[in-house]
C-alpha positions in Angstrom: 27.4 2.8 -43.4 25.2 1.2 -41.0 22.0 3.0 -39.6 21.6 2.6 -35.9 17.9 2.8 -34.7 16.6 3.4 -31.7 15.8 -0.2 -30.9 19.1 -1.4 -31.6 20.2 1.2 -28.9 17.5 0.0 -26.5 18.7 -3.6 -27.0 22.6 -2.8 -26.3 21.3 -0.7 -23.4 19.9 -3.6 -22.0 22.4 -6.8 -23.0 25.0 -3.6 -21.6 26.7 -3.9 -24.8 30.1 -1.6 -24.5 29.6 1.6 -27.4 33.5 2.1 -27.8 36.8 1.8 -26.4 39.0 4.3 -24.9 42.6 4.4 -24.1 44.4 5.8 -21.0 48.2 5.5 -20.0 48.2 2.7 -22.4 45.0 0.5 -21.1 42.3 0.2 -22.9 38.9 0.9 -21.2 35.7 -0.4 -22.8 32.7 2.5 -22.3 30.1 1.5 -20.7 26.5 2.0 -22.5 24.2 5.0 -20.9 21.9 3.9 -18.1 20.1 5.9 -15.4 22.4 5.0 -12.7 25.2 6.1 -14.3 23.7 9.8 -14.8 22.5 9.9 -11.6 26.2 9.3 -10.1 27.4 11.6 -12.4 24.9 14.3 -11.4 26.1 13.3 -7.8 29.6 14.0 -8.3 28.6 17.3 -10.1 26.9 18.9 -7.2 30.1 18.4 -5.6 32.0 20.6 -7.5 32.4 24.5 -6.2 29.7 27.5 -7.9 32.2 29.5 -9.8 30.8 33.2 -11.0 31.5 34.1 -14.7 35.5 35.4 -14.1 37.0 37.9 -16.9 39.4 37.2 -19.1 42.1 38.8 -17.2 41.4 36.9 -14.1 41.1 33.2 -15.4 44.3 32.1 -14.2 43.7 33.6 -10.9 40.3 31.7 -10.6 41.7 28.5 -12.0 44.4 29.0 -9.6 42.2 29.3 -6.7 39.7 26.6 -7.4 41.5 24.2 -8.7 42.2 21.9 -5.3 38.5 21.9 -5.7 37.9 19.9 -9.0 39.1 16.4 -8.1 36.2 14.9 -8.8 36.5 16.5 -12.6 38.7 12.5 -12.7 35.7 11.3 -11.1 33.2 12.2 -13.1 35.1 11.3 -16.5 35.8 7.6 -14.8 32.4 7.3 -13.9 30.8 8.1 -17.5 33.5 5.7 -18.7 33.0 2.6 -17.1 29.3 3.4 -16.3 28.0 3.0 -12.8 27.9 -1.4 -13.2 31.4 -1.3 -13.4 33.0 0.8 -10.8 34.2 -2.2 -8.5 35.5 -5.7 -9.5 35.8 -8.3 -7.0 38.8 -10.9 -7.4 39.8 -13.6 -5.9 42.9 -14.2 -4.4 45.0 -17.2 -3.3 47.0 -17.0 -0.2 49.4 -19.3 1.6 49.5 -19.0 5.5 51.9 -21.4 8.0 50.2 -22.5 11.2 53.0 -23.3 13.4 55.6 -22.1 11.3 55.3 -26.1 9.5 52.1 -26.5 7.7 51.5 -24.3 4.8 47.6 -24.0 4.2 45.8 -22.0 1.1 42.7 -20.6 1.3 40.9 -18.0 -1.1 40.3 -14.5 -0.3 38.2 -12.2 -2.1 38.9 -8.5 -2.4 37.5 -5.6 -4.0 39.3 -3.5 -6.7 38.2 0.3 -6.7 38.6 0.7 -10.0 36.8 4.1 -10.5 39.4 5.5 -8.3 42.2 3.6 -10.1 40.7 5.5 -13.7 40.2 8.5 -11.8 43.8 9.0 -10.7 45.2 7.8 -14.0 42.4 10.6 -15.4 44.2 13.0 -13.1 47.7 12.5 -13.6 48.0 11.5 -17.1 45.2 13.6 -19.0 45.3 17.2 -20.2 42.7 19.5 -19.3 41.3 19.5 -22.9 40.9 15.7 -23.8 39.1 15.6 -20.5 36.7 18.4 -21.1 36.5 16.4 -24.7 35.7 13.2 -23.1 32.8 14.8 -20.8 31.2 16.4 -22.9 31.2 13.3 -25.6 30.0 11.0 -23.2 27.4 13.3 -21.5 26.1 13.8 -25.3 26.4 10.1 -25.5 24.1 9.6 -22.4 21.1 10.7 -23.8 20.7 13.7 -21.1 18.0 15.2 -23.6 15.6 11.6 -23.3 16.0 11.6 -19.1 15.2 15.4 -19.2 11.9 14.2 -21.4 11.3 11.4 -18.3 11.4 13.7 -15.5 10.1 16.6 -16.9 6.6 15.0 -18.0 6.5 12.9 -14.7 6.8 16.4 -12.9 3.9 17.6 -15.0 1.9 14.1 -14.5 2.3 14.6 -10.8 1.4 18.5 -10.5 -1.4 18.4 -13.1 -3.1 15.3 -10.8 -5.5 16.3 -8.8 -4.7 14.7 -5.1 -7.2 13.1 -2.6 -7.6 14.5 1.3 -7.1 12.2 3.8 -10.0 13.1 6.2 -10.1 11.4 9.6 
């Protein structure tokens, strides 16, 4: 068994090595390594989602019921901790063939832009049950190394309120 260190980590962090593979509807999707930007989209999409009080047991299903219109971006989230915030988009290009006057055919390129966190997201939506998504989440987000981005921000918060500022006096 091989030990993984914390520079080896570093390292595929950086070269964006992929950390596994995944498979949904029969595709295989490569997870992406964590980064910053990815956490920060996720914590985007979660601040999106509706504040749901703790419901009793005899009222799940009516709560479920009620706000589940309101969870679409459940798909989101679980696409965007899967292909990591690099690789939402894919540009491709495209030959086309257009006739001027009906007589000459000419080709040109085209380049277009392939959503595919949206693409993931709906497969995520239509294909998944609710439990291998919650499994995925909360993999991933364990994964993401939420405990070593909480360390960041925390101590930069106490950096900044424990230094003393200067007065601008004019």
């Amino acid at each position: 068994m091989e030990k993984t260190t914390i520079e080896s980590k570093v390292a595929s962090a950086i070269l964006e090595r992929k950390v596994a593979s995944i498979e949904i509807d029969g595709k295989t999707y490569e997870i992406a390594p964590p980064t910053l930007a990815t956490l920060i989209l996720v914590s985007e999409l979660v601040s999106t989602l509706p504040v749901v009080e703790r419901v009793p047991n005899n009222k799940i299903v009516d709560s479920v019921l009620h706000y589940a219109k309101d969870y679409r971006a459940l798909g989101d989230i679980c696409a965007v901790l899967i292909l990591g915030a690099k690789n939402l988009t894919q540009e491709v290009e495209e030959t086309h063939t257009r006739r001027i006057l009906g007589l000459f055919k000419r080709r040109y390129m085209a380049k277009r832009t392939i959503d595919r966190k949206a693409e993931l997201s709906r497969l995520i939506t239509e294909n998944m049950r609710p439990s291998v998504v919650f499994n995925i989440i909360v993999k991933r987000l364990q994964d993401m190394e939420v405990g070593s981005f909480f360390s960041i921000t925390t101590s930069l918060s106490e950096a900044n309120i424990l230094k003393p500022t200067k007065e601008v006096e004019h």
